[in-house]
C-alpha positions as CSV (number, residue, x, y, z in Angstrom):
1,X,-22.8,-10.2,-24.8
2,X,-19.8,-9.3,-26.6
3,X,-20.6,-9.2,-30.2
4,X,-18.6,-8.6,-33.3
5,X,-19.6,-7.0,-36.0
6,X,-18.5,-6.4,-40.0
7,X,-19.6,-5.8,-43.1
8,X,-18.5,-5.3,-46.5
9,X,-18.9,-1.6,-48.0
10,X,-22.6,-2.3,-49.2
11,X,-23.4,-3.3,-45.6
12,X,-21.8,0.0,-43.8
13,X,-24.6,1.8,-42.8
14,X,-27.1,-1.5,-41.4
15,X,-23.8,-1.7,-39.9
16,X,-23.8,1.1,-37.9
17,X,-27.6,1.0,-37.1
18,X,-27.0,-2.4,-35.5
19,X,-24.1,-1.1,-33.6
20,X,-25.8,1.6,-32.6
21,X,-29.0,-0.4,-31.7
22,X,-26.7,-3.3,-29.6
23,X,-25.8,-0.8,-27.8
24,X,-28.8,0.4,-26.6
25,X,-29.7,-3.0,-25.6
26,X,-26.5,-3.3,-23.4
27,X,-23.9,-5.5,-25.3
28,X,-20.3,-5.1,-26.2
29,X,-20.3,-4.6,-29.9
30,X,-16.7,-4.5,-31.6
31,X,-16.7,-2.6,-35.1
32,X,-14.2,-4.8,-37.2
33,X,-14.8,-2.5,-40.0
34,X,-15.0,-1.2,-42.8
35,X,-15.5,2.2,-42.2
36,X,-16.2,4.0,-45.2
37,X,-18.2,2.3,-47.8
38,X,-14.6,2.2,-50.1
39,X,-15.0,-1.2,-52.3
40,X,-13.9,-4.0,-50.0
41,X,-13.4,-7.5,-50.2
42,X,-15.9,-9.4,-47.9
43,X,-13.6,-12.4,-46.9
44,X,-11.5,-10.3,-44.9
45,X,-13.8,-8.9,-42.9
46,X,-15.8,-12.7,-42.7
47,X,-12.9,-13.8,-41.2
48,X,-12.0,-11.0,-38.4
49,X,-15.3,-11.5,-36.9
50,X,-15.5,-15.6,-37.6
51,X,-11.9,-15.6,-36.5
52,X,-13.0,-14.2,-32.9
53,X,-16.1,-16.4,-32.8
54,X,-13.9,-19.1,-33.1
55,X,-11.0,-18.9,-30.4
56,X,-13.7,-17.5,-28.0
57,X,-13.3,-13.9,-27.8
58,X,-16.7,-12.6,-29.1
59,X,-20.0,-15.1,-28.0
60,X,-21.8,-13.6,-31.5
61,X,-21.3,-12.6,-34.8
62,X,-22.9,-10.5,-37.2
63,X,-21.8,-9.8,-40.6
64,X,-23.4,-8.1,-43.5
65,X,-22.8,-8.0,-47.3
66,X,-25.4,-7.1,-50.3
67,X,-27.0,-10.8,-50.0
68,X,-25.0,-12.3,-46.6
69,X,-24.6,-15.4,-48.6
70,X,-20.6,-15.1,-49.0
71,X,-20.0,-13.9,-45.7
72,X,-22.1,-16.9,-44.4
73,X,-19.8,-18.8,-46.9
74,X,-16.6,-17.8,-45.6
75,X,-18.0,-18.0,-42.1
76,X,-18.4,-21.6,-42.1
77,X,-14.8,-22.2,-42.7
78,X,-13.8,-21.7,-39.2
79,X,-13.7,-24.0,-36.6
80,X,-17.1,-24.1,-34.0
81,X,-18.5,-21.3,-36.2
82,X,-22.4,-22.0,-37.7
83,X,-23.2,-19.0,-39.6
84,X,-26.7,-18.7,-41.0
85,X,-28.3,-15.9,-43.4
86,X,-31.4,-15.4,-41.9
87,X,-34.1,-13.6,-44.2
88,X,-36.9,-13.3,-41.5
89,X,-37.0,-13.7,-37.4
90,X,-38.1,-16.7,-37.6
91,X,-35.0,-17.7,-39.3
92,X,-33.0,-16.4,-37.0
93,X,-35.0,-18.3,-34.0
94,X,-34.7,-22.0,-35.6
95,X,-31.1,-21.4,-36.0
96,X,-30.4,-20.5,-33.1
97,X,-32.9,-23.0,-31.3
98,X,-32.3,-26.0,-33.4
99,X,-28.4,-25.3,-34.7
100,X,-27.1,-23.3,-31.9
101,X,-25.6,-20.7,-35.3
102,X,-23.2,-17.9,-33.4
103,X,-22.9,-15.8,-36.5
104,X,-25.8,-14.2,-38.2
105,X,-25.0,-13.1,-41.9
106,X,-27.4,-10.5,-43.2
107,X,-27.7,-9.1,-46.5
108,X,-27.7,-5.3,-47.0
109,X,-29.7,-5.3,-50.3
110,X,-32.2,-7.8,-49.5
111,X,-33.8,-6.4,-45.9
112,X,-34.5,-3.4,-44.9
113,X,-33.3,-1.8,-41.7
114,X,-36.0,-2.0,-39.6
115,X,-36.2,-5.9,-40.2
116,X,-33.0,-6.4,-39.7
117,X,-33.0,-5.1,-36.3
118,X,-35.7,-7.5,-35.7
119,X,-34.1,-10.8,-37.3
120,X,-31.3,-9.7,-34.8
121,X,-33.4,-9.4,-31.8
122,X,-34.5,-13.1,-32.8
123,X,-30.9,-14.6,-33.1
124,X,-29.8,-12.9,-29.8
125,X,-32.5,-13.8,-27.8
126,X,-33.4,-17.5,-28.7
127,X,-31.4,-20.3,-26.4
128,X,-30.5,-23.1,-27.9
129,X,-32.6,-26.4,-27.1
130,X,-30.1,-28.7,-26.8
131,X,-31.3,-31.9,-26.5
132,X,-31.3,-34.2,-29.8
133,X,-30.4,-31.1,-31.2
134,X,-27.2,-31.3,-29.3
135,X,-26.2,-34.2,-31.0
136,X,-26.9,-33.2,-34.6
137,X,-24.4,-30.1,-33.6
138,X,-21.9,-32.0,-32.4
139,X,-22.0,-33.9,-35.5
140,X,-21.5,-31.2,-37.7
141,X,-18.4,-30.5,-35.0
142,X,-17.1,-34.3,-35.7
143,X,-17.2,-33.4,-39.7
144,X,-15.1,-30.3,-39.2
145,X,-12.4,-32.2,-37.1
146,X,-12.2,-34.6,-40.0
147,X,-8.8,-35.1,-41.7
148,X,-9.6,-33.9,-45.4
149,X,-7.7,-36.4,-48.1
150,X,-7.4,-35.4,-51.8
């Protein structure tokens, strides 16, 4: 699976680890940055790796910040993107089973490493059910396809 991957500069180092450890596993992981753990703001990174989730050019997502609560945030803005911050493997496994989510947002200062790698192994690894799950998804596609009025 092709897999990108960002963080914010408090989420650097899980960063790497999960880079690291999707590698080992045999995926394509693409490092959208940062680098260095330089104050950043998350939004930008949020939306190079929601931005390719999007138009198709990464099947996953993962993005880290202290909590993951604004990159999930900013994640949802894009079209076909269902980002969830999953706290636990379990997590991870109804979103992906029941809400098909493509972006997992994980917060730095919340879980440690070794948990993380495991809510990841969860959210890559879990199909999807489809089913009448299907249709609640492509309800929440219908809602993003809506015209917004003022």
């Amino acid at each position: 699976m092709k897999i990108a991957l960002a963080s914010d500069h408090h989420g650097v180092a899980l960063k790497q680890q999960l880079y690291d450890h999707l590698m080992e596993l045999g995926h394509q992981p693409l490092d959208l940055g940062p680098e260095t753990t330089e104050a950043v703001d998350y939004p930008t990174y949020a939306a190079l790796v929601s931005r390719m989730v999007s138009k198709g050019e990464a099947d996953r997502g993962i993005l880290i910040c202290g909590s993951g609560v604004g990159m999930a945030i900013t994640a949802n803005k894009f079209d076909g993107v269902r980002a969830v911050n999953a706290h636990d493997p379990q997590e991870a496994e109804m979103s992906r089973r029941h809400n098909d989510a493509n972006v997992l947002a994980l917060g730095a200062g919340r879980i440690a490493s070794e948990e993380a790698v495991l809510i990841l192994e969860s959210f890559l690894t879990t199909d999807f059910e489809g089913g009448r799950h299907a249709r609640r998804v492509e309800e929440i596609t219908a809602i993003e396809k809506e015209p917004q009025t003022k």
